[in-house]
Structures are given as structure tokens and as C-alpha cells.
Phi, psi and omega in degrees: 000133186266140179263131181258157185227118143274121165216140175239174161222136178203165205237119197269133182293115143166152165322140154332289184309333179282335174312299175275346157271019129298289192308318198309335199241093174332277196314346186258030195277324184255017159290322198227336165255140177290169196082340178284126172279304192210153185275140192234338164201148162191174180273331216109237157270153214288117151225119191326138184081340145307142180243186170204135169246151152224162197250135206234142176272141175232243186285092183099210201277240186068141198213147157217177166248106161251153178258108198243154158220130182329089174273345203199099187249114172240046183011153180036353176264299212210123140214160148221155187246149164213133282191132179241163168114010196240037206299146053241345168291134222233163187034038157349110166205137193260116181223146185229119154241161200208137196223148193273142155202141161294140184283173155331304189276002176108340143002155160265111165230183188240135139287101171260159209217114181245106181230132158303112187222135177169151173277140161236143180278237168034046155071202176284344169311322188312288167339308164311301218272306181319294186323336187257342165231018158319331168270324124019277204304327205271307187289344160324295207310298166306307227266321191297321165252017168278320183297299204301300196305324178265004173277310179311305172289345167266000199251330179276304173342289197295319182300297220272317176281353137335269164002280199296329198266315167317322177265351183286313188279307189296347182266316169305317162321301199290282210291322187272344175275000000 
């Protein structure tokens, strides 16, 4: 059995730490990755040796129930999960690291680094089928963190005109005393 590695990357705008309290919480998985429909058990935040399931879009209209469980917690760095239910791919394991970086504009963002790992069996058939369905997986990849950067920023948005609308009453207040 040949073991396969997918990894993609992209820089999410926002701190590491905001970063990780998104991933960290298993139940918020199908706000942002794709292929997830919906979390179906999970804990909460991510805590080793814990599982979580979701029921997942796989190739086409194909649906699974997968089961992940929490192998690897490095705060603010690294975790992994690693995940049955997606056959024919076998030993399934999910890693997310995470690196402090300035955006263009000077900005606090995150590198995020999403990587695949898994066996597929059946030979050289095993091989066809990766080939068909590696690229599937690779634009999965992108799009779960392109969703995490537009859940984060929409979420700052929303934070922020909170913020604002709080200090606007509290200065009117203020201005009538």
C-alpha cells in the first residue's frame, strides 16, 4: 500500500491565537470545512484523545459518516486528528500547523499549513483513484481555508461594529452627564 501526502497552504488574515480558537472547536468544523455537511458528536474544544463525527460530501453527490479523534494538541502550532469512514482511503490523518506572520499591510496573520495523509489500497487501481480524486481534495483544502479567513473576518467585522456601536452610546452618555 503506498501511503499519499497532500498539503496545501494559505496565509488566514488574522492572529494565530484567533486562528486557533476557531480550529480548536470541533463542533464549528462545518461552518468552515469543506465537504463537511454537518457535526454530528463532537466535545467542544479539540481535547486529546477525544473523537468527533461528521457526516461528509465525498466524491460527487456520495456522502460518508466520518469519526476523527484528536491525536496531537501543540497550542498555537500543530494539531492532529486522525479519522476512519472515508474508504477506500484508509489511515486518514489530518494536520493543521499554524506560523505567526505579517500580512502586505503589516497586519498580524496566520500561515496555515493543511496537510493529508492516507493509504489507499487495491493496487495499481489504488493509484487511478488517487489520481481522480487528489485534485477534489487539494481544492477541498483550499476552499476549508479560504471559509476559515471568511468566517474569521466576518466574525471581526461583526466584533468590531459591536465594539463601536458600544462606544458611540457609551461617549453620548457620557457627553449628557
Amino acid at each position: 500500500m503506498t501511503k499519499f501526502h497532500v498539503t496545501e497552504r494559505a496565509v488566514i488574515d488574522a492572529p494565530v491565537e484567533r486562528v486557533w480558537e476557531v480550529v480548536a472547536r470541533t463542533d464549528r468544523y462545518a461552518e468552515w470545512v469543506a465537504g463537511a455537511i454537518e457535526v454530528t458528536d463532537h466535545h467542544g474544544i479539540a481535547t486529546l484523545g477525544r473523537t468527533y463525527a461528521e457526516r461528509n460530501r465525498t466524491l460527487g453527490p456520495l456522502r460518508t459518516d466520518s469519526v476523527w479523534t484528536v491525536v496531537e494538541i501543540d497550542p498555537l502550532r500543530r494539531r492532529v486528528d486522525t479519522g476512519v469512514g472515508f474508504a477506500p482511503l484508509k489511515e486518514v490523518t489530518s494536520i493543521f500547523e499554524f506560523e505567526p506572520v505579517r500580512s502586505a499591510e503589516g497586519r498580524e496573520a496566520t500561515r496555515m499549513t493543511y496537510k493529508v495523509e492516507y493509504v489507499i489500497g487495491l493496487g495499481p487501481l489504488g493509484l487511478l483513484l488517487d489520481r481522480i480524486q487528489q485534485p477534489g481534495m487539494r481544492a477541498n483544502m483550499r476552499a476549508s481555508m479560504t471559509g476559515l479567513n471568511t468566517l474569521i473576518r466576518s466574525e471581526t467585522r461583526s466584533e468590531t461594529r459591536s465594539e463601536t456601536r458600544s462606544e458611540t452610546r457609551s461617549k453620548r452618555l457620557d457627553a449628557r452627564g
